[in-house]
Gaussian input, Z-matrix of N, CA and C with variables (Angstrom, degrees):
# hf/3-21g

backbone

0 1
 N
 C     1     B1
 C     2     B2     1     A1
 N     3     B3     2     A2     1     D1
 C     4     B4     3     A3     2     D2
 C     5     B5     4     A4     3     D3
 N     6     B6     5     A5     4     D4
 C     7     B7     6     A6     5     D5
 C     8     B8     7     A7     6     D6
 N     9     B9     8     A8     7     D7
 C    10    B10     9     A9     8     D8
 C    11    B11    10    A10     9     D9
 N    12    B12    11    A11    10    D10
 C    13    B13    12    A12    11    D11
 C    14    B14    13    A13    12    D12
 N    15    B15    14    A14    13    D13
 C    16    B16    15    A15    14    D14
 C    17    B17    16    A16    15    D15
 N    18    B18    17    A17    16    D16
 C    19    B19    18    A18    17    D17
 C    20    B20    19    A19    18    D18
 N    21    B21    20    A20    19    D19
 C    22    B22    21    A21    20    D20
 C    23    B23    22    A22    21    D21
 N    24    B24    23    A23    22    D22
 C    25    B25    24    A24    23    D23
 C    26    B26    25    A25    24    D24
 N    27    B27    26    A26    25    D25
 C    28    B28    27    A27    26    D26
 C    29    B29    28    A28    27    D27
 N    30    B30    29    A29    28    D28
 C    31    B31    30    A30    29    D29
 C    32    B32    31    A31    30    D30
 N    33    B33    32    A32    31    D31
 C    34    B34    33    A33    32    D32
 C    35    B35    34    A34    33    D33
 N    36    B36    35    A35    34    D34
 C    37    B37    36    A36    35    D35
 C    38    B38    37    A37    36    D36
 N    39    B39    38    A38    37    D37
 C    40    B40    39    A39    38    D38
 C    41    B41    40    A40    39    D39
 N    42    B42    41    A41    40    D40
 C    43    B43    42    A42    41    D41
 C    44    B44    43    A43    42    D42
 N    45    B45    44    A44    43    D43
 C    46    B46    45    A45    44    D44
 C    47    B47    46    A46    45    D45
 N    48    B48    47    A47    46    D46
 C    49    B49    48    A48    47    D47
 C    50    B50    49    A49    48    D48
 N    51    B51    50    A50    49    D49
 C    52    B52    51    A51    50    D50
 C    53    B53    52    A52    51    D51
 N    54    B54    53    A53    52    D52
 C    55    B55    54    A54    53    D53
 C    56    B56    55    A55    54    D54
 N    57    B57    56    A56    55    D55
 C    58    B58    57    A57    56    D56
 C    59    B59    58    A58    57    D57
 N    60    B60    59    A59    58    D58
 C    61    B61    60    A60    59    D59
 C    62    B62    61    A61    60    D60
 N    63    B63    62    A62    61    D61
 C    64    B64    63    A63    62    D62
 C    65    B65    64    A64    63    D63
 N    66    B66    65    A65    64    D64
 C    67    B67    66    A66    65    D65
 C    68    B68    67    A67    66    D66
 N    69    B69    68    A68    67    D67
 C    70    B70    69    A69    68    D68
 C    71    B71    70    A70    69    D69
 N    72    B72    71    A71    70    D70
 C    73    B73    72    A72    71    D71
 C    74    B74    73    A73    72    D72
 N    75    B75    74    A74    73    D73
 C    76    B76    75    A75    74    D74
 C    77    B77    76    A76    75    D75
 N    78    B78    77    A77    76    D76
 C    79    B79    78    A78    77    D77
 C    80    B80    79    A79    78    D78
 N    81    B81    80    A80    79    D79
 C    82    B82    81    A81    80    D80
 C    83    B83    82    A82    81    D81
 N    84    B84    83    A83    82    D82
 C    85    B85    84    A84    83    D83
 C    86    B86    85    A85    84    D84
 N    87    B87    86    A86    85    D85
 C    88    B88    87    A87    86    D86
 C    89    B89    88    A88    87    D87
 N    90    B90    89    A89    88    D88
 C    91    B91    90    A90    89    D89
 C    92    B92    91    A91    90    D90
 N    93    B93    92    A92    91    D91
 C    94    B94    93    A93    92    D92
 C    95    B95    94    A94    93    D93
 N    96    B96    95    A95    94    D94
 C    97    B97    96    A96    95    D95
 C    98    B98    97    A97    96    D96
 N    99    B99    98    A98    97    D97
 C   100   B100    99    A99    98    D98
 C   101   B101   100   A100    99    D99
 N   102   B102   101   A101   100   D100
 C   103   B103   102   A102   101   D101
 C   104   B104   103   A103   102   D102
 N   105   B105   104   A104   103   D103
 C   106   B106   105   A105   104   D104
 C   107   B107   106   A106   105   D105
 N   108   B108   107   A107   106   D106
 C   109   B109   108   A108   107   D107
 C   110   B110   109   A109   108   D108
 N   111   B111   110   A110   109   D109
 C   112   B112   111   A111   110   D110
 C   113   B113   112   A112   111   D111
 N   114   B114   113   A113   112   D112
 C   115   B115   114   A114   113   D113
 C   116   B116   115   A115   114   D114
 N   117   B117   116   A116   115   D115
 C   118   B118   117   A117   116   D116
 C   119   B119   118   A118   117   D117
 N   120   B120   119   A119   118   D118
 C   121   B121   120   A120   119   D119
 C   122   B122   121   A121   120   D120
 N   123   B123   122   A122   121   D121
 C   124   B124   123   A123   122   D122
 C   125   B125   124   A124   123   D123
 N   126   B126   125   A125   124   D124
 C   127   B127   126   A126   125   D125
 C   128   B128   127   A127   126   D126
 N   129   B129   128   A128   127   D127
 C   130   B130   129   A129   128   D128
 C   131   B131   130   A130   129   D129
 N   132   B132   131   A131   130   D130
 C   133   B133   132   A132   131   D131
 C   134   B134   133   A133   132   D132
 N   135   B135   134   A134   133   D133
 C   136   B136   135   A135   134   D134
 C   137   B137   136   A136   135   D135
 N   138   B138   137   A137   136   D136
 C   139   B139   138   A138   137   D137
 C   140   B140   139   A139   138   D138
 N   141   B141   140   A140   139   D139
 C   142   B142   141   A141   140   D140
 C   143   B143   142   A142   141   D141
 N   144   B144   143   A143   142   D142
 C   145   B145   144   A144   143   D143
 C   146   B146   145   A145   144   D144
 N   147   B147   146   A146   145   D145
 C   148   B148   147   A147   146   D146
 C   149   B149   148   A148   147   D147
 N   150   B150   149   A149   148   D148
 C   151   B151   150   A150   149   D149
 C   152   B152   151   A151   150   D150
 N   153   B153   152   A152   151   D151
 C   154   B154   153   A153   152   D152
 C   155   B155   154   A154   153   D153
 N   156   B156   155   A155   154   D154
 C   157   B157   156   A156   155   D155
 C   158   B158   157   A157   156   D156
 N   159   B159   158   A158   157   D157
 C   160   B160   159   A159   158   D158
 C   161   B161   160   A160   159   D159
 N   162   B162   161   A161   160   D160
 C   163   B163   162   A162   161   D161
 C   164   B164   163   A163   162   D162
 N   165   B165   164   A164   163   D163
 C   166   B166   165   A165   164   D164
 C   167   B167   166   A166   165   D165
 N   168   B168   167   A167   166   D166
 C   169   B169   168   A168   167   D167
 C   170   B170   169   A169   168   D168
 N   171   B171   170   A170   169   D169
 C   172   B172   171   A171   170   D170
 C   173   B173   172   A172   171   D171
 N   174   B174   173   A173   172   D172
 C   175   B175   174   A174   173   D173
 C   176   B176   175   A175   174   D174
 N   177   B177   176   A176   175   D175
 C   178   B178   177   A177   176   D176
 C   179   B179   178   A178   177   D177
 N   180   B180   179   A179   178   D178
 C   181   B181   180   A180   179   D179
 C   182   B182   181   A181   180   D180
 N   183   B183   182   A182   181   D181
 C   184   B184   183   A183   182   D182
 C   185   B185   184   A184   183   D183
 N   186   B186   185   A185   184   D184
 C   187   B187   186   A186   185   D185
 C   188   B188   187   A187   186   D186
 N   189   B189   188   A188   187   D187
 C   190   B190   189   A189   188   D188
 C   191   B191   190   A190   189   D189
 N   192   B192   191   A191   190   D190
 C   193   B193   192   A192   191   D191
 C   194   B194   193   A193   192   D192
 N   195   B195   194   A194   193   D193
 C   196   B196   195   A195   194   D194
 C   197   B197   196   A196   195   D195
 N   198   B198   197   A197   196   D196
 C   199   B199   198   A198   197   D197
 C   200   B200   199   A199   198   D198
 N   201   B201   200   A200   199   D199
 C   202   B202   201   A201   200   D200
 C   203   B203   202   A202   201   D201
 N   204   B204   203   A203   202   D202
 C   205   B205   204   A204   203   D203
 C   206   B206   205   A205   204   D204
 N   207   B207   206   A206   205   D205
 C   208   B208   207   A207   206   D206
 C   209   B209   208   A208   207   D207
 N   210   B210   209   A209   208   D208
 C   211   B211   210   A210   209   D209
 C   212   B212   211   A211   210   D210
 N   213   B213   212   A212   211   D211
 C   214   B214   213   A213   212   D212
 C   215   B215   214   A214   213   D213
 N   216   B216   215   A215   214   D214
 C   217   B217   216   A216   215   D215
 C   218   B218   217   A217   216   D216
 N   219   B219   218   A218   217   D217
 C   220   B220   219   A219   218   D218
 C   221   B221   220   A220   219   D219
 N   222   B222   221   A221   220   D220
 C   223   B223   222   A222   221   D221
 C   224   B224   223   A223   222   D222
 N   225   B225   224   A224   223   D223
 C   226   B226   225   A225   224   D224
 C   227   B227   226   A226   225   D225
 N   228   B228   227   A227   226   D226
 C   229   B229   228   A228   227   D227
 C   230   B230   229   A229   228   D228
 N   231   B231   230   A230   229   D229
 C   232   B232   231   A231   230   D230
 C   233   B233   232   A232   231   D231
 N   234   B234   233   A233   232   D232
 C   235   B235   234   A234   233   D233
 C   236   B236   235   A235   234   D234
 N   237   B237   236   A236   235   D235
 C   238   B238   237   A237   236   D236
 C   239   B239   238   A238   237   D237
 N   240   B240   239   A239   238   D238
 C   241   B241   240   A240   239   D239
 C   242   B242   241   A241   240   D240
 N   243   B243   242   A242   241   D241
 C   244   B244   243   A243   242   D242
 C   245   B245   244   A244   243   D243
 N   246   B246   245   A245   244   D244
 C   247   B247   246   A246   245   D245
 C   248   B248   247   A247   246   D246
 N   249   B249   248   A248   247   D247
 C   250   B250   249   A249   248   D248
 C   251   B251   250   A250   249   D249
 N   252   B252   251   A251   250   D250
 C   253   B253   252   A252   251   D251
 C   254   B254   253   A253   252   D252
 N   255   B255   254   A254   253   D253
 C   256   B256   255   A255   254   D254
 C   257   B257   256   A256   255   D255
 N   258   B258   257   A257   256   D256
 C   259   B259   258   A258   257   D257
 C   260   B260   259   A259   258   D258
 N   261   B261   260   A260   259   D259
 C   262   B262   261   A261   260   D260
 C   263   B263   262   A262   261   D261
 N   264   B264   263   A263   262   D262
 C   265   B265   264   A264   263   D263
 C   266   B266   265   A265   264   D264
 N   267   B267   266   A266   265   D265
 C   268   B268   267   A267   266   D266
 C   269   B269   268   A268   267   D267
 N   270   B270   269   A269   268   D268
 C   271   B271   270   A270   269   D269
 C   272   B272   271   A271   270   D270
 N   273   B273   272   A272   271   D271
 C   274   B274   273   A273   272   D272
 C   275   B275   274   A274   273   D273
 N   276   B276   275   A275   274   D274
 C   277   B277   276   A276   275   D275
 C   278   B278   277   A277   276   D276
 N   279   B279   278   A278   277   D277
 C   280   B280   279   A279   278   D278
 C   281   B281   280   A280   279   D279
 N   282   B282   281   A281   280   D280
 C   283   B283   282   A282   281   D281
 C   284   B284   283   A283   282   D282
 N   285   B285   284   A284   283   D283
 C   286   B286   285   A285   284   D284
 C   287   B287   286   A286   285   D285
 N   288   B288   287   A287   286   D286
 C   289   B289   288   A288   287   D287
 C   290   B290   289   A289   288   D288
 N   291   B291   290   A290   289   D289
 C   292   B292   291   A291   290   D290
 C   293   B293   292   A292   291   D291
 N   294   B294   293   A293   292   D292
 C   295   B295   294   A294   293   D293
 C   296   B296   295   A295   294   D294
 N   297   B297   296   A296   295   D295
 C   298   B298   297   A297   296   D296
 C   299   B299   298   A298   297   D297
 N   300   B300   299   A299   298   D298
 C   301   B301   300   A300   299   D299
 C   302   B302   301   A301   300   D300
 N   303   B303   302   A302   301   D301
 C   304   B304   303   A303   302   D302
 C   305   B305   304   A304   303   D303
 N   306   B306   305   A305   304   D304
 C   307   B307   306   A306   305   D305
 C   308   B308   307   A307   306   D306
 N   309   B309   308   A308   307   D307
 C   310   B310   309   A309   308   D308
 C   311   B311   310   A310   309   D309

   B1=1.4548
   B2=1.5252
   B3=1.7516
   B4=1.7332
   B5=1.3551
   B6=1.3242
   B7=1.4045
   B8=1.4864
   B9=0.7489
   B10=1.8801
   B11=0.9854
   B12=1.9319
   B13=1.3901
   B14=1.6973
   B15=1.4000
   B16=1.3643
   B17=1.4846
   B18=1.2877
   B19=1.4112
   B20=1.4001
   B21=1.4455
   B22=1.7250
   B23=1.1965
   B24=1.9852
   B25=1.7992
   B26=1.2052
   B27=1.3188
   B28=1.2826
   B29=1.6232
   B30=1.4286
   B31=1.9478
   B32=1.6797
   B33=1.2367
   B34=1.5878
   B35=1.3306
   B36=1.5670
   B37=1.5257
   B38=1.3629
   B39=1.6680
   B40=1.4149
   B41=1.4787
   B42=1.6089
   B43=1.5584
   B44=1.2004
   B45=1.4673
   B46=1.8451
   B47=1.7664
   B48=1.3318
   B49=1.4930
   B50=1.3411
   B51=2.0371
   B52=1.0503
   B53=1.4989
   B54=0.7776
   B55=1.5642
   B56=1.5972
   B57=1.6654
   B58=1.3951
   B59=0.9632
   B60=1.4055
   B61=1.0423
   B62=1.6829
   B63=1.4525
   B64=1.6125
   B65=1.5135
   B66=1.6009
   B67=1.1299
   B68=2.0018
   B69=1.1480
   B70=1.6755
   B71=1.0929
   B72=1.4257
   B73=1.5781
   B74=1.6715
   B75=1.5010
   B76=2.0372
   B77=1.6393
   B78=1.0702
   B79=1.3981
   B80=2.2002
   B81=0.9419
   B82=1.4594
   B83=1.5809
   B84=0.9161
   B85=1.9104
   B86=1.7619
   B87=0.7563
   B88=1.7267
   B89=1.4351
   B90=1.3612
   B91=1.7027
   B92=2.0895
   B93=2.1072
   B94=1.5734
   B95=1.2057
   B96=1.9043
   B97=1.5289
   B98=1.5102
   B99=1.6567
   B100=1.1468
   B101=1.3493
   B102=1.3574
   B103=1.1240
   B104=1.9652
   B105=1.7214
   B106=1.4764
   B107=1.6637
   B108=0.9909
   B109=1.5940
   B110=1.5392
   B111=1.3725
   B112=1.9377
   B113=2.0840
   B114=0.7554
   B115=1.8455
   B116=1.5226
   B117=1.4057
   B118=1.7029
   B119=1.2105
   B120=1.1089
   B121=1.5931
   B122=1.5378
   B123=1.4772
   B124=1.4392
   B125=1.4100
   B126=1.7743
   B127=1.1236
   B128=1.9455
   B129=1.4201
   B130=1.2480
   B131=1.3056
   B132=1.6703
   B133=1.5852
   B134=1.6350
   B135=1.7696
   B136=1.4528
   B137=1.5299
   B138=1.2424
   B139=1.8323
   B140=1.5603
   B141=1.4506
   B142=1.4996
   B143=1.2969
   B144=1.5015
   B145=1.7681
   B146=1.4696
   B147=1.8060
   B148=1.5788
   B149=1.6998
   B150=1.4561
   B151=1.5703
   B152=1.2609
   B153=1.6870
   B154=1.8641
   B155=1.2524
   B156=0.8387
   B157=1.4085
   B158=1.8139
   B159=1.5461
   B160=1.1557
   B161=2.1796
   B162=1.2209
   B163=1.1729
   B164=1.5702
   B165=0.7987
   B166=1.5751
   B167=1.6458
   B168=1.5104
   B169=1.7171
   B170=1.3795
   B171=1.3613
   B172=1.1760
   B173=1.3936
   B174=1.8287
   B175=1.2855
   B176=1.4430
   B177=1.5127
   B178=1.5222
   B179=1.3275
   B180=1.3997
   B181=1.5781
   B182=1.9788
   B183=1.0258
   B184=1.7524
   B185=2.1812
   B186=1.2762
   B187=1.8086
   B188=1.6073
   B189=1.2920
   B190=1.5290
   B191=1.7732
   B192=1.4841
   B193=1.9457
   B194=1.0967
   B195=1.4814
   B196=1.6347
   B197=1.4904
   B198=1.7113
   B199=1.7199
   B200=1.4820
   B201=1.6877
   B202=1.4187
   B203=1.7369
   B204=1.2984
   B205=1.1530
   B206=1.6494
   B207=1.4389
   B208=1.6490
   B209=1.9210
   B210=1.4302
   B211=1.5727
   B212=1.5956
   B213=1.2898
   B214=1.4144
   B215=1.4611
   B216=1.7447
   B217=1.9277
   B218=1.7066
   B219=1.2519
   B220=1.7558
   B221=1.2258
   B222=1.1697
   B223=1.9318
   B224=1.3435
   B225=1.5100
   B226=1.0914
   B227=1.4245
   B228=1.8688
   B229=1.8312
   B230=1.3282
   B231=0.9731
   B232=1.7152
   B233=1.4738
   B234=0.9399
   B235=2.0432
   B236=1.3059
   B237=1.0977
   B238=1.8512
   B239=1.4420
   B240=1.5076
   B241=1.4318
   B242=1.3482
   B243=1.7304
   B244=1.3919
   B245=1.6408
   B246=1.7806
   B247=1.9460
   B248=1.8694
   B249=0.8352
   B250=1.4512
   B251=1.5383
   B252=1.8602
   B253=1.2119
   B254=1.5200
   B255=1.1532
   B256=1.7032
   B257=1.1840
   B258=1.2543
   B259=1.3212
   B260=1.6408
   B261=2.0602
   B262=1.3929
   B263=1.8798
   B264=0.9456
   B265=1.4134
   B266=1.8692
   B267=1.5109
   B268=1.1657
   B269=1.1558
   B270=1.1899
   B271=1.6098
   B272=1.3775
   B273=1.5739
   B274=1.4582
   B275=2.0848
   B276=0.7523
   B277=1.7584
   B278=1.7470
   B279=1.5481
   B280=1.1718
   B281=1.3162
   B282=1.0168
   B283=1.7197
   B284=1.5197
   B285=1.6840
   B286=1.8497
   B287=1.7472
   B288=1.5551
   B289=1.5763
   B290=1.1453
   B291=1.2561
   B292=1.5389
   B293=1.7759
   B294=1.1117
   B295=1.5401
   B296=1.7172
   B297=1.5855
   B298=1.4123
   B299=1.9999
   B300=1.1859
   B301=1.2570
   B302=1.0684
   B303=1.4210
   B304=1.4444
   B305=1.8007
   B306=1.1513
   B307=1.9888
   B308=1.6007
   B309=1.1506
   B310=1.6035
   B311=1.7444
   A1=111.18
   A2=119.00
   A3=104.47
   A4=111.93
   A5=128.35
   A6=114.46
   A7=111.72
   A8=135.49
   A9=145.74
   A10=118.06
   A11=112.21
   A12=122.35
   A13=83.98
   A14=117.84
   A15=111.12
   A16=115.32
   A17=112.76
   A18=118.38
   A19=118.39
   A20=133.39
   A21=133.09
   A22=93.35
   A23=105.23
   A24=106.41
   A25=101.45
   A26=143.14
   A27=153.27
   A28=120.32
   A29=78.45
   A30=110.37
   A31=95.83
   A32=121.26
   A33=129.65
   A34=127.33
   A35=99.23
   A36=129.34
   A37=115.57
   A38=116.32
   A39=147.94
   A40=92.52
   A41=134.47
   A42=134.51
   A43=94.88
   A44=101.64
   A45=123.00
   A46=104.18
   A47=101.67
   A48=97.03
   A49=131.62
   A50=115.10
   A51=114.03
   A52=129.43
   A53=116.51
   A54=134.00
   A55=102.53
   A56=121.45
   A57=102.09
   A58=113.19
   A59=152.95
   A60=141.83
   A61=119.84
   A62=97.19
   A63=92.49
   A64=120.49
   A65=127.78
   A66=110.59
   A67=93.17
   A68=109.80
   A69=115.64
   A70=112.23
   A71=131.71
   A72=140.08
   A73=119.01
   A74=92.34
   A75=89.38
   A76=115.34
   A77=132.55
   A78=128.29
   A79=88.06
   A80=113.12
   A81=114.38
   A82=116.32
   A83=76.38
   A84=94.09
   A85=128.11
   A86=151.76
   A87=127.82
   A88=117.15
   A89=100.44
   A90=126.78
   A91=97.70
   A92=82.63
   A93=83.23
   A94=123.37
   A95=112.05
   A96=117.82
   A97=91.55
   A98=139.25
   A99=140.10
   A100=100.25
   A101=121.58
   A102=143.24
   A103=107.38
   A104=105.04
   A105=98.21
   A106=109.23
   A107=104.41
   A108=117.18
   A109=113.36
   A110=97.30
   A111=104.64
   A112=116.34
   A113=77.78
   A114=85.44
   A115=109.27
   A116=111.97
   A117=117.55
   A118=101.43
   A119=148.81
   A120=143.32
   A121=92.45
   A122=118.21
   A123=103.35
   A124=160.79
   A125=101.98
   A126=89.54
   A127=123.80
   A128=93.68
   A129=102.49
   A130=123.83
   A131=119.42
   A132=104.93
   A133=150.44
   A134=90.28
   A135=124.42
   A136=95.43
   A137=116.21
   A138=138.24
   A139=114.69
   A140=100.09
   A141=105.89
   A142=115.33
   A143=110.64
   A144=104.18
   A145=110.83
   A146=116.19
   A147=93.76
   A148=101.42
   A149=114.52
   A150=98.43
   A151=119.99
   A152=125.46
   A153=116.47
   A154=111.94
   A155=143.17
   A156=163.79
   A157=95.10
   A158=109.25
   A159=114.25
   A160=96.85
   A161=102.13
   A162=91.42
   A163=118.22
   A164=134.67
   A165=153.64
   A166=110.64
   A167=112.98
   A168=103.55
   A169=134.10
   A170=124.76
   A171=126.99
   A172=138.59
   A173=118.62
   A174=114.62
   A175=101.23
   A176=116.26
   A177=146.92
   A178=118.79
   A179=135.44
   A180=114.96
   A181=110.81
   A182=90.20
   A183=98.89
   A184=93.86
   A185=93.77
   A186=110.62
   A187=89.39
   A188=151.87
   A189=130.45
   A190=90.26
   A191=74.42
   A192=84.69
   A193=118.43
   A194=133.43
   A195=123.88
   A196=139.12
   A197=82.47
   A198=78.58
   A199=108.32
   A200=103.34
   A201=96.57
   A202=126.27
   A203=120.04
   A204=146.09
   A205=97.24
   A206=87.27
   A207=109.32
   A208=127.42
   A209=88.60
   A210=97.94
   A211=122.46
   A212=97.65
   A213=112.21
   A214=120.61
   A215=109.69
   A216=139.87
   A217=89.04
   A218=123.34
   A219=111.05
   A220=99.72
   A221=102.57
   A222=98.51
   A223=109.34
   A224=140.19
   A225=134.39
   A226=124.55
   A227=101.00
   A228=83.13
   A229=130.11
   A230=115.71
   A231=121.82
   A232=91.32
   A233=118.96
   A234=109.83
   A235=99.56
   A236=130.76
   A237=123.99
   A238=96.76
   A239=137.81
   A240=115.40
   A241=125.69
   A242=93.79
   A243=99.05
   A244=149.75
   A245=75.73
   A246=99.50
   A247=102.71
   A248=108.99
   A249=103.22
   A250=121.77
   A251=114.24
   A252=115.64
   A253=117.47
   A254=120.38
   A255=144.40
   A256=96.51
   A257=149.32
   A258=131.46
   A259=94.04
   A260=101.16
   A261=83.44
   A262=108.49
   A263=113.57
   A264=108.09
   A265=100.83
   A266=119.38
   A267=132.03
   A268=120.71
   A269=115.90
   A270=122.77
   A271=112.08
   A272=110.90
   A273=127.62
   A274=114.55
   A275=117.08
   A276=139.58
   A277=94.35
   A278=103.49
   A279=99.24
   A280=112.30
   A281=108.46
   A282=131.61
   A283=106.52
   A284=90.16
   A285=101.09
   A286=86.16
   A287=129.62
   A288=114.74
   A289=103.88
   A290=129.47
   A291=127.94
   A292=101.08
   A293=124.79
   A294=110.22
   A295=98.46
   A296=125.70
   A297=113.92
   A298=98.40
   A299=123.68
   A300=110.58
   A301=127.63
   A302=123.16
   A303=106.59
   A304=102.40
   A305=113.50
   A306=93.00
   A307=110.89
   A308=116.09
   A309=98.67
   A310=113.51
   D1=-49.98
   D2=173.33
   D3=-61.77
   D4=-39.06
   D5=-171.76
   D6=-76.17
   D7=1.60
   D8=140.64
   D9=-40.41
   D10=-59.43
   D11=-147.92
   D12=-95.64
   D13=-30.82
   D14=-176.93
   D15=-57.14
   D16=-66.99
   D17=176.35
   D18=-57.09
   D19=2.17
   D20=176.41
   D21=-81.99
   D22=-51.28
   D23=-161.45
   D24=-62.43
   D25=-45.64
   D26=176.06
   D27=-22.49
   D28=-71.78
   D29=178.82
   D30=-54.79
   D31=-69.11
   D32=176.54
   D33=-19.73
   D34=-57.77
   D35=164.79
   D36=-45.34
   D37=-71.79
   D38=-175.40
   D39=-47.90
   D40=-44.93
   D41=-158.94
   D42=-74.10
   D43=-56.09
   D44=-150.91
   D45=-61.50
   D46=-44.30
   D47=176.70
   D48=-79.30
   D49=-21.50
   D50=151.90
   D51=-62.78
   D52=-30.91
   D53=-158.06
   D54=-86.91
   D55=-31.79
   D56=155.59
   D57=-95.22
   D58=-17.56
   D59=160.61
   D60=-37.49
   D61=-56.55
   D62=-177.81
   D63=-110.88
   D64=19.37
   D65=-167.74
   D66=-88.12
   D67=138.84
   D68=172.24
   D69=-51.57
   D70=-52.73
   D71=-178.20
   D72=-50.18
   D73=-24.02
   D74=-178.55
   D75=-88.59
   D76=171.39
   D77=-153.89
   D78=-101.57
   D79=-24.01
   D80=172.95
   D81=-50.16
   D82=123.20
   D83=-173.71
   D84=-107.79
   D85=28.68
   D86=-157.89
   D87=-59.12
   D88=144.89
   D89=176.30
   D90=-46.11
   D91=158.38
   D92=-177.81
   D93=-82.50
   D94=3.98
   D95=-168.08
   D96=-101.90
   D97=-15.85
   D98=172.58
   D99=-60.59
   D100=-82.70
   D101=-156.59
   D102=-49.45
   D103=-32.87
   D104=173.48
   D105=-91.06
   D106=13.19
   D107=172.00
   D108=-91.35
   D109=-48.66
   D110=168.36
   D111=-63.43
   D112=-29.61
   D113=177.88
   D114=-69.79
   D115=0.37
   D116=169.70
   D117=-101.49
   D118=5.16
   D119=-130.61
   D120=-125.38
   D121=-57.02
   D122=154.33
   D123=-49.24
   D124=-34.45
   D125=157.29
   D126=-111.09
   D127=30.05
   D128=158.01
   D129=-82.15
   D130=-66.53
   D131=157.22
   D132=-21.01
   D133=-42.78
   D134=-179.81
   D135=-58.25
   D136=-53.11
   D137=178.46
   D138=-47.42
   D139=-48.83
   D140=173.75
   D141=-69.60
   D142=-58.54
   D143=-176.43
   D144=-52.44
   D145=-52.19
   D146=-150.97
   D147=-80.92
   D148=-11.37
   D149=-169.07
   D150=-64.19
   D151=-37.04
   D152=143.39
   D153=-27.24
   D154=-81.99
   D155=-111.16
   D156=-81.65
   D157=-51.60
   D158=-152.77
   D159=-105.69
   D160=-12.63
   D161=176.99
   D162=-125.57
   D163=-6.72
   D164=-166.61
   D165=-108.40
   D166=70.19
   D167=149.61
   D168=-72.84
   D169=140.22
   D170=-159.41
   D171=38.03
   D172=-63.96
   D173=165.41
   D174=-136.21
   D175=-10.90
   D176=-154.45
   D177=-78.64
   D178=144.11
   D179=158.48
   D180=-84.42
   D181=125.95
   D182=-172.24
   D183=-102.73
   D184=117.87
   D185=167.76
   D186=-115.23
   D187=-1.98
   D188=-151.65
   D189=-97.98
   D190=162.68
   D191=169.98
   D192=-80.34
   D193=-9.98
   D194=135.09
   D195=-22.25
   D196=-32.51
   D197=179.85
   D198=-92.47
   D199=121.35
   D200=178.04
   D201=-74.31
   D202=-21.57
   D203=177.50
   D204=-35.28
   D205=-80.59
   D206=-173.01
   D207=-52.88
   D208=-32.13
   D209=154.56
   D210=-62.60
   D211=-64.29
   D212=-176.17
   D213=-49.79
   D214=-31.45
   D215=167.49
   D216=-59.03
   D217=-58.09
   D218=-164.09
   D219=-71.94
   D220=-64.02
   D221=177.85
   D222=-28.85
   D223=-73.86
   D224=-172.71
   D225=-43.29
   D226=-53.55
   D227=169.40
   D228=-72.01
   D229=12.53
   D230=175.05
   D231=-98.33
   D232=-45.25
   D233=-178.62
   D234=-67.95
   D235=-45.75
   D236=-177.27
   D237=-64.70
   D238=-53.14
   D239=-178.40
   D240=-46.83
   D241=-44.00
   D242=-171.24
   D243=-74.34
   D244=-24.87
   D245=173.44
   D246=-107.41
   D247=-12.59
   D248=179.67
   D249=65.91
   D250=-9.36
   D251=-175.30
   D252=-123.02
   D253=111.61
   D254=178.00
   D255=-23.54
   D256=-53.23
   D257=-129.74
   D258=-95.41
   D259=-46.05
   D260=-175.42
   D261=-94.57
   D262=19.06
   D263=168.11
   D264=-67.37
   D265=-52.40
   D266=170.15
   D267=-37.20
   D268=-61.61
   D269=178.32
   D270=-50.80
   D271=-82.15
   D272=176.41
   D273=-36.68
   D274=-37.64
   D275=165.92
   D276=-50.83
   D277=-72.34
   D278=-173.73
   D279=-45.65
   D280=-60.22
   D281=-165.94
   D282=-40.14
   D283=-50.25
   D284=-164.06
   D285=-62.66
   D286=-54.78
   D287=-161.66
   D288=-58.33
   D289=-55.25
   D290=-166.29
   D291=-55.62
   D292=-40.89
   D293=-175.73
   D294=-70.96
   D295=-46.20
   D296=-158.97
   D297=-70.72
   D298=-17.74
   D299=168.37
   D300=-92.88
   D301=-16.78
   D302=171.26
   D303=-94.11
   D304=-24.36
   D305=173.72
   D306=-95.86
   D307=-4.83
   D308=171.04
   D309=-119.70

């Protein structure tokens, strides 16, 4: 039941502050040096989640080619340079982890 009520207030929050921030109709405004300041904010977060994710086994820092994560992380930014399009950077990423873990 709290982790319910946690994640509504959360979500609520997350809306409420986007939603004045960017709806056109409200009189709330931010400056143009704010606003190119917020355009880091995404792939800063993005930065926080996957860099656990992609470098950290168990309690450890993992660089080996064991780690499939971290393979599958280079592979991807070479597919995002290369196709330029999200959806199949996504796919192919997937694709590439699922092949480097089940054959290596």
């Amino acid at each position: 039941m709290d982790t319910w009520v946690i994640l509504f207030t959360v979500a609520v929050l997350v809306f409420g502050s986007r939603f004045l921030l960017m709806e056109p109709w409200l009189p709330l405004k931010l400056n143009e040096t704010v606003q190119q300041l917020l355009r880091f904010s995404a792939p800063a977060v993005l930065t926080a989640i996957a860099a656990p994710i992609l470098f950290i086994r168990g309690d450890q820092l993992s660089l080996s080619i064991d780690n499939h994560y971290l393979i599958a992380g280079i592979i991807v930014v070479f597919l995002a340079q290369w196709t330029r399009n999200t959806l199949l950077t996504v796919v192919l990423g997937m694709l590439s982890f699922l092949v480097l873990r089940h054959l290596l």
